[in-house]
Residue, then its C-alpha position, 0 to 999 in steps of 0.5 A: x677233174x674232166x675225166x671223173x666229170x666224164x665218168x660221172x656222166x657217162x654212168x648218169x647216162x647208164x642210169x646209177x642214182x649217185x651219178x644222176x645225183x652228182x650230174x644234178x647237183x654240179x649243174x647249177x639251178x639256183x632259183x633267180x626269184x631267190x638270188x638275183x644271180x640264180x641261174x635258174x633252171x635252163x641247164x639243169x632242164x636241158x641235161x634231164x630232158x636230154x636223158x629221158x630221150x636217151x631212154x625212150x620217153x617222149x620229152x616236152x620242155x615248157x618255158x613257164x616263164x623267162x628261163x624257166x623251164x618244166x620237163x615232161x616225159x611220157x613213157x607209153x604202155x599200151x593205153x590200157x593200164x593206169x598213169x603214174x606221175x613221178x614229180x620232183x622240182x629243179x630249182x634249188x634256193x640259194x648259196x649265200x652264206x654256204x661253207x661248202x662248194x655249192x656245186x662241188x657235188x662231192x662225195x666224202x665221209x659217206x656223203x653227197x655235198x652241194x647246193x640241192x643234194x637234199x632238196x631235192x636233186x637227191x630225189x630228182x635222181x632216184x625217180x630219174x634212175x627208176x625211169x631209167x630201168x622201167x623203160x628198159x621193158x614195156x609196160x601196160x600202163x603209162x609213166x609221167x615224169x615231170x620236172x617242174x621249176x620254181x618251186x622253192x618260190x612261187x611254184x609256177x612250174x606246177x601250177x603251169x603243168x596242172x594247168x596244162x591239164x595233165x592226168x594220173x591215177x596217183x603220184x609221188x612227189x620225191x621231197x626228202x622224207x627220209x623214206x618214209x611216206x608221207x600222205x598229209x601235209x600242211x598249208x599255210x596263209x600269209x596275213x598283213x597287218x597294218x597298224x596306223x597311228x599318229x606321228x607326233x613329236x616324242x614330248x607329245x603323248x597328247x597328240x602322238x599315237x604308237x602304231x608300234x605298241x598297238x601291234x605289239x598289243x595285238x601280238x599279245x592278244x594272239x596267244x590266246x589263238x595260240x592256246x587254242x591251237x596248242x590244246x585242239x585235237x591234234x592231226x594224227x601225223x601232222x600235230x597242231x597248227x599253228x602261227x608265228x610273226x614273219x616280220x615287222x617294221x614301223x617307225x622313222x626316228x627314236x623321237x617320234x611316234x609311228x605313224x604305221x606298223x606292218x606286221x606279217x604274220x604266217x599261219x601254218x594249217x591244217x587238212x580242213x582248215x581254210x584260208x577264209x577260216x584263218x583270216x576269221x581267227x585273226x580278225x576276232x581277235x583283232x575286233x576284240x582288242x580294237x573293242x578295248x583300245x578305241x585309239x586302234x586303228x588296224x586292217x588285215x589283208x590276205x596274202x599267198x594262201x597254200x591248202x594243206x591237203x591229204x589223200x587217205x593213209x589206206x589208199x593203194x598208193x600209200x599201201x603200195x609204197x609201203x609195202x614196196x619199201x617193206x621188200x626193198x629192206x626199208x622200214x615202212x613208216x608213215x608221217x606227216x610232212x610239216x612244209x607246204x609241198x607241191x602235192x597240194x596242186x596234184x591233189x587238187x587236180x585230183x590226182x592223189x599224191x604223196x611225198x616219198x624221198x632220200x635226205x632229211x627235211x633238216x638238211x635242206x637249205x641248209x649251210x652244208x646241205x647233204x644227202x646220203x648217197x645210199x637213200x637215193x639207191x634205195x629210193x630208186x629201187x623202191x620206186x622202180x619196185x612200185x611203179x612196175x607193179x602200179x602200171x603191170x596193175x598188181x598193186x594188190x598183189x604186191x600189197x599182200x606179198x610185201x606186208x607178207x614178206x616183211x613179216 
């Protein structure tokens, strides 16, 4: 096992995507905000900072908080040519309840197995072995590669790293998009509701007042929010809002009334729509029923709010990647990506970003997360294919002869 952990390595050093990817997976990241045991990501930043130096880049480690570490290499041209970001983070969520070894990193029945395969060591490896092969020469422009921590929670890596004050003309974010590019995702807003009644003996529907039954009526009222995100026009790769009910809890004994019951509900947004429109929505609603129900008492509070966002789908970082995908083999196709991603952060920095990866969204998180080993060589070609052209400044060019030669 040391000899083909040797090997293993020795070819991540060499820059070979499926070794970079068993080295990532076998390195345990798992989030500690997740899992109390989480190992976070000290080591798994240690062995990638290790590997930029090797290939020249200039490497900074950032501790964005206590062992949580950012990596950021630069690889220089000669200043004059435009800044690419390539971005991918190291945590991992958790292992309970997996029925594989997590760290294993084993590669059986066309496979890549482990704990981040997919989410998203899996992309971390391809923009890594495409860093690798774009160092080899020099170029005009200037390469980020930034690897940032807790994303799978708060994402505090990245809101460290826009905070830094980094700039790029574009960026891709490796999250597993199965190779199609995805410039549009969603956002999200998370609402608390707080029912209050009257607790009272169970024999005392005079004086008892339910909590419980007036959330449950205010989730019944909601549908009517529901039919309206379901009818709207829908975005053309993102579909529909929507909401669902995350939680709830309330009550103290099957013979009492609930003083309280707290609802937390998550609203999935869309390009546009704001956290304050959302907090409307519900409010609405609520004023509407509190209108026909004079015994409810309710309060809405605001909790984590993340912007969906969106750059332009004729934009050159779209187009090119495209069209890079279209000369490396791979069918260009464009989607919508349903999660909440880091590139919101970018794209409000104002450096315009897409999310571009192996592995389905399906597998991630999953009890046997896996990858598919050939998507990661494949993304690493195709992001080398598109960062040389982005930074030689030929993307219009390499736009017109992929588009040409897919043709």
């Amino acid at each position: 096992m040391s000899q083909e952990k040797g090997r293993i390595l020795e070819d991540a050093q060499a820059g070979d995507p499926v070794a970079l990817a068993r080295a990532l997976v076998a390195t345990p990241s798992v989030n500690p905000e997740i899992e109390e045991s989480g190992a976070g990501e000290a080591a798994v930043a240690e062995l990638t900072a290790g590997w930029l130096r090797s290939w020249g880049l200039s490497v900074e480690t950032v501790e964005v908080g206590a062992g949580r570490w950012n990596v950021v290499g630069r690889l220089e041209g000669d200043g004059v040519g435009p800044t690419l970001l390539l971005n991918g983070h190291l945590d991992t969520v958790g292992v309970a309840g997996m029925n594989i070894e997590p760290f294993g990193a084993e590669l059986k029945d066309g496979r890549l197995w482990g704990r981040g395969s997919c989410d998203m060591k899996g992309g971390v490896a391809a923009l890594l072995a495409a860093t690798a092969k774009i160092a080899r020469e020099p170029l005009p422009g200037v390469l980020v590669v930034a690897l940032t921590a807790d994303e799978e929670h708060a994402s505090l890596g990245m809101e460290v790293l826009v905070s830094s004050g980094i700039r790029a003309d574009a960026a891709v974010v490796c999250e597993p998009t199965s190779l199609a590019v995805m410039p549009a995702h969603k956002g999200f807003v998370w609402v608390e509701a707080t029912f209050r009644g009257r607790a009272a003996h169970g024999s005392r529907p005079d004086v008892g007042v339910d909590a419980i039954e007036h959330a449950g009526r205010y989730l019944t009222a909601l549908g009517a929010l529901r039919t309206r995100l379901r009818t709207g026009e829908p975005h053309p790769l993102l579909g529909h809002g929507s909401f669902h009910a995350g939680t709830i809890e309330g009550g103290s004994a099957a013979s009492v009334y609930p003083d309280v019951c707290r609802l937390v509900l998550e609203r999935r947004t869309l390009p546009g729509e704001s956290a304050a429109g959302t907090m409307d929505e519900f409010q609405t609603i609520l004023d509407e029923l509190a209108a026909e129900v004079p015994e409810l008492e309710a309060k809405l509070t605001q909790g984590l709010a993340r912007p969906a966002t969106e750059i332009p789908n004729d934009s050159p970082l779209v187009t090119g990647l495209l069209a890079a995908c279209a000369v490396e083999g791979v069918e260009p196709m464009l989607a919508g990506m349903t999660a909440w991603v880091d590139a919101s952060f970018l794209n409000q920095a104002g450096i315009s970003a897409v999310c571009f990866g192996p592995g389905s969204i399906a597998q991630a998180h999953s009890a046997d997360e896996w990858v598919d080993p050939s998507e990661i060589v494949t993304c690493a070609a195709v992001l080398e294919r598109f960062s040389h052209d982005f930074l030689n400044g030929d993307l219009g060019e390499m736009v017109t002869d992929g588009f040409a030669e897919a043709g």
